[in-house]
PDB file as gemmi writes it, atoms N, CA and C in Angstrom:
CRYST1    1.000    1.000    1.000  90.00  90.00  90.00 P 1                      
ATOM      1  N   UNK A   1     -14.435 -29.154  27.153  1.00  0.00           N  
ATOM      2  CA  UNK A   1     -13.525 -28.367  26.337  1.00  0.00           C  
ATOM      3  C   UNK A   1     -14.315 -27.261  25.641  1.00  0.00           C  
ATOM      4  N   UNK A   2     -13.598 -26.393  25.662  1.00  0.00           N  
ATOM      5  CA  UNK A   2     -14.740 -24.582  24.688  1.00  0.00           C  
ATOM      6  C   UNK A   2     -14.186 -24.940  23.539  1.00  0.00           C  
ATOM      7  N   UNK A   3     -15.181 -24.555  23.026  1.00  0.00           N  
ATOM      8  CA  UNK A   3     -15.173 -24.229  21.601  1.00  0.00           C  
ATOM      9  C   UNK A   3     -14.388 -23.519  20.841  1.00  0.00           C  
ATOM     10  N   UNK A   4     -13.873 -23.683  20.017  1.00  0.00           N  
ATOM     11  CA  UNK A   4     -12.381 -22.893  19.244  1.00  0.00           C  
ATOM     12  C   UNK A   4     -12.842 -21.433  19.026  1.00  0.00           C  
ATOM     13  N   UNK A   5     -12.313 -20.191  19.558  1.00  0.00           N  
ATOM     14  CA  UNK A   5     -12.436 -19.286  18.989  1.00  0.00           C  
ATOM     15  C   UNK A   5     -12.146 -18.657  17.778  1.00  0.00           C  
ATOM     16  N   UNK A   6     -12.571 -17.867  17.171  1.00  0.00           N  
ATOM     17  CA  UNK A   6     -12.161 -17.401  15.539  1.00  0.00           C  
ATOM     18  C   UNK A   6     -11.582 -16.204  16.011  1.00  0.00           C  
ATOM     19  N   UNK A   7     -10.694 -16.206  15.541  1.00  0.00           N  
ATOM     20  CA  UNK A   7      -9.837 -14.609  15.743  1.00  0.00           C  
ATOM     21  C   UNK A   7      -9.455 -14.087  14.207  1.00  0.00           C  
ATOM     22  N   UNK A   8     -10.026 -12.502  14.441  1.00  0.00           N  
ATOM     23  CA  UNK A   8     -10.149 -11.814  13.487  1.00  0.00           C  
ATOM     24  C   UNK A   8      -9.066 -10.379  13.285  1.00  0.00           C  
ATOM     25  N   UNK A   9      -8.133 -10.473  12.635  1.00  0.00           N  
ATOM     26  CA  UNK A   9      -6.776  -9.506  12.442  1.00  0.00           C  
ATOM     27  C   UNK A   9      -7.743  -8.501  11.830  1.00  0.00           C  
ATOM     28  N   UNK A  10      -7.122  -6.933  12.240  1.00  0.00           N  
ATOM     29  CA  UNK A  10      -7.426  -5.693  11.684  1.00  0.00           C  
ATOM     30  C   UNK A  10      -6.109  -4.972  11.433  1.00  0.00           C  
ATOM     31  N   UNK A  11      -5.741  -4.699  10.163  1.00  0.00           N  
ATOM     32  CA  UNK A  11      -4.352  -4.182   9.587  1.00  0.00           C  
ATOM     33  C   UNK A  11      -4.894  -2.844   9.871  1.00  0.00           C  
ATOM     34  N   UNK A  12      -3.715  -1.787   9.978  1.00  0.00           N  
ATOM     35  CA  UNK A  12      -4.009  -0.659   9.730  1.00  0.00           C  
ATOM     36  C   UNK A  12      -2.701  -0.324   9.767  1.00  0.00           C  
ATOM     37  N   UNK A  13      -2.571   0.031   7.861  1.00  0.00           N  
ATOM     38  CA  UNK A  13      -1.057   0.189   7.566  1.00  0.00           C  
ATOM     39  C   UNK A  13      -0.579   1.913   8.169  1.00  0.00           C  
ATOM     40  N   UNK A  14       0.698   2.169   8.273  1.00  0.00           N  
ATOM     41  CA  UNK A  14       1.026   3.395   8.832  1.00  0.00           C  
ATOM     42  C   UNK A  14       1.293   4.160   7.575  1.00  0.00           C  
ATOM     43  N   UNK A  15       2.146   5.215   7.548  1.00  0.00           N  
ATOM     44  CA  UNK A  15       1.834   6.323   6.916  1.00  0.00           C  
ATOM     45  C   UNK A  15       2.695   5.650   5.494  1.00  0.00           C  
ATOM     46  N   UNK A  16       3.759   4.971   5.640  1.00  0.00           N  
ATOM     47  CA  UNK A  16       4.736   4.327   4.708  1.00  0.00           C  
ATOM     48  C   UNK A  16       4.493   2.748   4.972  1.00  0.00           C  
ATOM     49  N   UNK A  17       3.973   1.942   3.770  1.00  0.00           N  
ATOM     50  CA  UNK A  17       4.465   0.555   3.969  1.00  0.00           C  
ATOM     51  C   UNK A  17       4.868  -0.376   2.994  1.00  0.00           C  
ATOM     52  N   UNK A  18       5.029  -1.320   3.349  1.00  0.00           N  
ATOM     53  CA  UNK A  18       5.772  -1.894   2.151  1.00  0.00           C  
ATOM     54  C   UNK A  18       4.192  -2.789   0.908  1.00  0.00           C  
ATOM     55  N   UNK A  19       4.720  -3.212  -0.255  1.00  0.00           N  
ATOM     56  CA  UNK A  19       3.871  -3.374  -1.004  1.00  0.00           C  
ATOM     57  C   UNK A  19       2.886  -4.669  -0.998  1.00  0.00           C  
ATOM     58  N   UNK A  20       3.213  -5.275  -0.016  1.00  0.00           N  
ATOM     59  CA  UNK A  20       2.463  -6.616   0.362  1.00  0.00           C  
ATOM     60  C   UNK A  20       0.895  -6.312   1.104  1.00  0.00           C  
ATOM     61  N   UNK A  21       0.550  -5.329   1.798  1.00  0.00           N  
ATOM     62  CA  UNK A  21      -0.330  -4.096   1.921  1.00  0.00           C  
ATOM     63  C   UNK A  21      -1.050  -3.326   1.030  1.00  0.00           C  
ATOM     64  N   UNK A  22      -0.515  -3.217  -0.126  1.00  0.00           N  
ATOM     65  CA  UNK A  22      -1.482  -2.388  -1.187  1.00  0.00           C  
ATOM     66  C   UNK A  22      -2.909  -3.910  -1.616  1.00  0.00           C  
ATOM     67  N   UNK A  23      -2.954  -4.835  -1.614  1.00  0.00           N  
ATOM     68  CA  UNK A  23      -4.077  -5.701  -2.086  1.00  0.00           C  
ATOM     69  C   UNK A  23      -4.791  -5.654  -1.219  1.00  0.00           C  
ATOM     70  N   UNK A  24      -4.877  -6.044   0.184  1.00  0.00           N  
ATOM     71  CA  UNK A  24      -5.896  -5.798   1.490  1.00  0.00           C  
ATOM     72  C   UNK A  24      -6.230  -4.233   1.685  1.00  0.00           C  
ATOM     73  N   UNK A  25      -5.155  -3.311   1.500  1.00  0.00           N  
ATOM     74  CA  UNK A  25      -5.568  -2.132   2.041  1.00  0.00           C  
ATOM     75  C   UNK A  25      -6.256  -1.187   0.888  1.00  0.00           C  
ATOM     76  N   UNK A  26      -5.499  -1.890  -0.615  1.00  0.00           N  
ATOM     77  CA  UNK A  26      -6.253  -0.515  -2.055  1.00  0.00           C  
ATOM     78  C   UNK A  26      -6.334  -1.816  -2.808  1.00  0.00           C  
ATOM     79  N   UNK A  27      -6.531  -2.994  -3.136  1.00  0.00           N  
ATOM     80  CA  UNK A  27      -7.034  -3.679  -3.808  1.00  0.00           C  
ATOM     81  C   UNK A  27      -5.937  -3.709  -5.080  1.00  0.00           C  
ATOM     82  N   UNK A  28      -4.939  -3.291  -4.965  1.00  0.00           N  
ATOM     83  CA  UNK A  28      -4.289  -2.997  -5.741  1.00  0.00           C  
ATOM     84  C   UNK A  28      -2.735  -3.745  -5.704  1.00  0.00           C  
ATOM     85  N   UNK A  29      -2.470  -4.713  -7.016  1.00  0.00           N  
ATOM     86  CA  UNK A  29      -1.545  -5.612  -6.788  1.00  0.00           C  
ATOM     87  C   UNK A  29      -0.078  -5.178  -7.304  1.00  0.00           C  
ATOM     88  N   UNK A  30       0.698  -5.853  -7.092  1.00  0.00           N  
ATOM     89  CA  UNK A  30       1.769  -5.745  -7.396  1.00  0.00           C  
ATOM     90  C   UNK A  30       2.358  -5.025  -8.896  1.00  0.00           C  
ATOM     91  N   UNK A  31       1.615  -5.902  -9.555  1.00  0.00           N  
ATOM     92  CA  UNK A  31       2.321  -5.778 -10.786  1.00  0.00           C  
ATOM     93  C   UNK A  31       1.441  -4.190 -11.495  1.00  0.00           C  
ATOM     94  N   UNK A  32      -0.112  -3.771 -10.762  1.00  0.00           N  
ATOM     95  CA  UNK A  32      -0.566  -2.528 -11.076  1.00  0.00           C  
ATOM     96  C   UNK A  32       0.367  -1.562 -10.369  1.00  0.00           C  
ATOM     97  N   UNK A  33       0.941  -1.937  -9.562  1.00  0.00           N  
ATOM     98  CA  UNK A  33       2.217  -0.853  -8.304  1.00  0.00           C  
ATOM     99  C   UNK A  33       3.290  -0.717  -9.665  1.00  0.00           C  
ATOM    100  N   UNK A  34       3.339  -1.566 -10.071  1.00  0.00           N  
ATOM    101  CA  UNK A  34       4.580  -1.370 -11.005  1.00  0.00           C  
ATOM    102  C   UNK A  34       4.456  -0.472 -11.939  1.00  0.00           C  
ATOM    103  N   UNK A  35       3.146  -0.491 -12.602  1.00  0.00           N  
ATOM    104  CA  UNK A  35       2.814  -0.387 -13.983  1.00  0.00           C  
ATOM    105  C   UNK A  35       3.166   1.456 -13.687  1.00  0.00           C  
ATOM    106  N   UNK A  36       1.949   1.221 -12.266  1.00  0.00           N  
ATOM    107  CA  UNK A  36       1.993   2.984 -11.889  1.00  0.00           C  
ATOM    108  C   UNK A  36       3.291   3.932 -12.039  1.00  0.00           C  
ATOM    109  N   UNK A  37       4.033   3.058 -10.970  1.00  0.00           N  
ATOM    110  CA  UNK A  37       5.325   3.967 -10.801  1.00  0.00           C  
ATOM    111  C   UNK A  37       6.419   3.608 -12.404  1.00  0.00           C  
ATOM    112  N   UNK A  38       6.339   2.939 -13.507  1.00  0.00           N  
ATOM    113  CA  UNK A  38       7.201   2.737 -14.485  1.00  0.00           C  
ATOM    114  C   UNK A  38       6.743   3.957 -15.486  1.00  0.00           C  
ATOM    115  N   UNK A  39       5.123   4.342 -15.407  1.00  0.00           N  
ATOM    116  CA  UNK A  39       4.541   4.950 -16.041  1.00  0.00           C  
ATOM    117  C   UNK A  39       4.055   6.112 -15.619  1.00  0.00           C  
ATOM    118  N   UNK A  40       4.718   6.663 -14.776  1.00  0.00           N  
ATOM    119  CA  UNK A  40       5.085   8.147 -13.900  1.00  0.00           C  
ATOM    120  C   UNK A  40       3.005   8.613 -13.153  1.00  0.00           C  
ATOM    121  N   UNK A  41       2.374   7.379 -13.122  1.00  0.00           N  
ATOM    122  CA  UNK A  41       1.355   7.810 -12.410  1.00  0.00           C  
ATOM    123  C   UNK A  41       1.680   8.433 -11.355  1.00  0.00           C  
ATOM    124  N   UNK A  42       2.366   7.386 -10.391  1.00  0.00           N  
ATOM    125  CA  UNK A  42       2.197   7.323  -8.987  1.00  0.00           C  
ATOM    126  C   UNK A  42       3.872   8.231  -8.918  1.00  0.00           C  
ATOM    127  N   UNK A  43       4.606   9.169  -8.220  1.00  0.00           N  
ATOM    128  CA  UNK A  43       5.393  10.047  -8.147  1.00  0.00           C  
ATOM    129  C   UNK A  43       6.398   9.171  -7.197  1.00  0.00           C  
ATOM    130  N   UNK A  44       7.742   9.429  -7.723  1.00  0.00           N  
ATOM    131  CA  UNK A  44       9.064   9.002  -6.380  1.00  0.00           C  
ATOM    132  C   UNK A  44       8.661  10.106  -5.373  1.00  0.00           C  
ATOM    133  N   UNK A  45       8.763   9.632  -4.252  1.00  0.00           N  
ATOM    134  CA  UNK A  45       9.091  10.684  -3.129  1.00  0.00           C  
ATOM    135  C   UNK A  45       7.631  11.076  -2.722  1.00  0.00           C  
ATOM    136  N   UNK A  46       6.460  10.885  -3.616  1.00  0.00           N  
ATOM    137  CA  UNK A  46       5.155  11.164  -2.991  1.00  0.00           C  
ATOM    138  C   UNK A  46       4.044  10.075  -2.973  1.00  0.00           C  
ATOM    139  N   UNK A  47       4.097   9.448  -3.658  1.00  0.00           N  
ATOM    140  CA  UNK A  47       3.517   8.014  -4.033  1.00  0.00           C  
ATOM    141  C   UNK A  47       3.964   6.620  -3.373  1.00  0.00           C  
ATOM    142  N   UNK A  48       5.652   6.937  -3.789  1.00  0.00           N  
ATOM    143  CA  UNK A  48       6.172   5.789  -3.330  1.00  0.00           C  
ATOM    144  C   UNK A  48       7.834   6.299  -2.957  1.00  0.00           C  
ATOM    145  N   UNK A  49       8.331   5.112  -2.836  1.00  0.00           N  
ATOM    146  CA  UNK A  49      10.174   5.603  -2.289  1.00  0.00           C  
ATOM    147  C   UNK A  49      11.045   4.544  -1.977  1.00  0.00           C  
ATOM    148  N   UNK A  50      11.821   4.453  -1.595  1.00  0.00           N  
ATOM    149  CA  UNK A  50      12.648   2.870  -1.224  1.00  0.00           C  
ATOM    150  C   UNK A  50      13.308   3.244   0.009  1.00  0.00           C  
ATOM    151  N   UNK A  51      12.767   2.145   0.609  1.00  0.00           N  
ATOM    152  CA  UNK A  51      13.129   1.938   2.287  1.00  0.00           C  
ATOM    153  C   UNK A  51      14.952   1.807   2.184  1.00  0.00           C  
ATOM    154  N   UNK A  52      15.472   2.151   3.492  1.00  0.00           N  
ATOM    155  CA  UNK A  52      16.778   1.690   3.600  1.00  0.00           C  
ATOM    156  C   UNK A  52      17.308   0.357   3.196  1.00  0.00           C  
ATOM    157  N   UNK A  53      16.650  -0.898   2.859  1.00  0.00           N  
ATOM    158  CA  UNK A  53      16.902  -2.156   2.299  1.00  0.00           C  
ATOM    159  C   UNK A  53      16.519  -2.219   0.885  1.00  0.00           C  
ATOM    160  N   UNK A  54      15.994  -1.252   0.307  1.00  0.00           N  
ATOM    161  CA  UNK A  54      15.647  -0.936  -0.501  1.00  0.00           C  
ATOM    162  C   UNK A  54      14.712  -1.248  -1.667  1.00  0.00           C  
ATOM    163  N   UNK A  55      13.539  -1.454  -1.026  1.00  0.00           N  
ATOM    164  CA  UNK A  55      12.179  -2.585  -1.158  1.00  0.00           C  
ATOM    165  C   UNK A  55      11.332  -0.754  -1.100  1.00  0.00           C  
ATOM    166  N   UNK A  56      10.159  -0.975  -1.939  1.00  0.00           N  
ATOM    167  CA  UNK A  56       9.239  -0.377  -2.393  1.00  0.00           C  
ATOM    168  C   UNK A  56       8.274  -0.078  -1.304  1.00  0.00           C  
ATOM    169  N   UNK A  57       8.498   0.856  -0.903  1.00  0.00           N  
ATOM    170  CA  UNK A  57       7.065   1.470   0.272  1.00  0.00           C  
ATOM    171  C   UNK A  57       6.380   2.434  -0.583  1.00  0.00           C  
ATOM    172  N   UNK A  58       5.150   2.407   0.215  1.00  0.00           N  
ATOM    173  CA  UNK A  58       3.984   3.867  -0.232  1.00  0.00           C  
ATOM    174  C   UNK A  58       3.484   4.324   0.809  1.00  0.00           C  
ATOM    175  N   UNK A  59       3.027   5.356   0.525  1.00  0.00           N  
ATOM    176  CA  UNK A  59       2.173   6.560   1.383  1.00  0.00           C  
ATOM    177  C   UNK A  59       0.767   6.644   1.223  1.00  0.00           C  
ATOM    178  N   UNK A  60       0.375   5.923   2.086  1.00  0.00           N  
ATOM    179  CA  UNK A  60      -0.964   5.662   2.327  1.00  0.00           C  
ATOM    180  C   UNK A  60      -1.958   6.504   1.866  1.00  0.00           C  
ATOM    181  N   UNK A  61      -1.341   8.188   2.809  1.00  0.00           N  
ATOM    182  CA  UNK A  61      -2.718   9.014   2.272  1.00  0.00           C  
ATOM    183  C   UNK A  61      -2.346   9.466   0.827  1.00  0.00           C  
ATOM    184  N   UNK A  62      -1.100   9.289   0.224  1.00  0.00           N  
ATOM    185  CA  UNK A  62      -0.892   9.988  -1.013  1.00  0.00           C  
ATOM    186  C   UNK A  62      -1.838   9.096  -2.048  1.00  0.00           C  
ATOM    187  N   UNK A  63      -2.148   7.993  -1.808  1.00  0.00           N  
ATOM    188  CA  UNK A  63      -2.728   7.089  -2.636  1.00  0.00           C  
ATOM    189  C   UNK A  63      -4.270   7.084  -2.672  1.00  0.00           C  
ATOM    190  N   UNK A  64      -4.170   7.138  -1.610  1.00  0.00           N  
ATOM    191  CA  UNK A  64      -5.642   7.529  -0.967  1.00  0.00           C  
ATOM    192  C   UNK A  64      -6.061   8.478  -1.856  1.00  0.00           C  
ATOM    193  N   UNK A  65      -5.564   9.727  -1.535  1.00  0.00           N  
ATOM    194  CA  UNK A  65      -6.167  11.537  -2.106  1.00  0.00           C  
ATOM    195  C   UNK A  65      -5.889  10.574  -3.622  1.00  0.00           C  
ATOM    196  N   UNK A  66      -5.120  10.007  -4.360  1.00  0.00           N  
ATOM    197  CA  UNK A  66      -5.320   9.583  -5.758  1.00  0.00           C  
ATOM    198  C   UNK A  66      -6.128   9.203  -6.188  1.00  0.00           C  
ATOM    199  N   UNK A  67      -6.241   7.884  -5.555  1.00  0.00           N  
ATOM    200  CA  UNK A  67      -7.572   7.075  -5.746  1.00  0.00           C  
ATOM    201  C   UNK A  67      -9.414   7.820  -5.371  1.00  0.00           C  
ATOM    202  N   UNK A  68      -9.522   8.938  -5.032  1.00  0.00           N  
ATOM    203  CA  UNK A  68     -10.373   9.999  -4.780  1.00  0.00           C  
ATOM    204  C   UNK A  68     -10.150  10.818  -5.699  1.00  0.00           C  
ATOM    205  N   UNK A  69      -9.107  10.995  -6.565  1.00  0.00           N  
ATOM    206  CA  UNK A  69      -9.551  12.316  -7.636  1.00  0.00           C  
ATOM    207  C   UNK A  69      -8.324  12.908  -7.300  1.00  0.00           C  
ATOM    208  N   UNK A  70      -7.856  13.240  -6.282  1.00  0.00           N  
ATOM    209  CA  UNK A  70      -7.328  14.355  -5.706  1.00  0.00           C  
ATOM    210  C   UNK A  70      -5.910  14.165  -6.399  1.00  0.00           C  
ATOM    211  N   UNK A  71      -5.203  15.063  -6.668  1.00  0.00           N  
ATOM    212  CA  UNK A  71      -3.560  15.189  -7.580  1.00  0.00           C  
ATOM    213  C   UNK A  71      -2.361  15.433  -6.370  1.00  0.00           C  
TER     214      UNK A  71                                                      
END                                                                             
């Protein structure tokens, strides 16, 4: 019998995703997602937005260029 292989997942979120993705991909949890968008850091429509079911997505590179400085 072989030996059990280890299999190793590589995420690579797309341009919009939902918020279960911000801790693996920006280290960044839920309740800091909140704080952002309650406290006009993070922008509707450029930061973040609500999917047709209407659950909290973000924009990857908008967060990105944030988390770098960039406005």
């Amino acid at each position: 019998m072989a030996a059990a292989e280890k299999l190793t997942y590589s995420i690579t979120p797309g341009d919009w995703f939902r918020g279960n993705l911000l801790v693996p991909t920006f280290g960044i949890t839920a309740e800091a997602a909140r704080k952002y968008r309650d406290r006009g850091v993070w922008l509707e429509g450029k930061h973040f937005r609500r999917d047709p079911l209407g659950m909290y997505v973000y924009n990857r590179q908008a967060i990105t260029d944030w988390m770098g400085g960039k406005v």
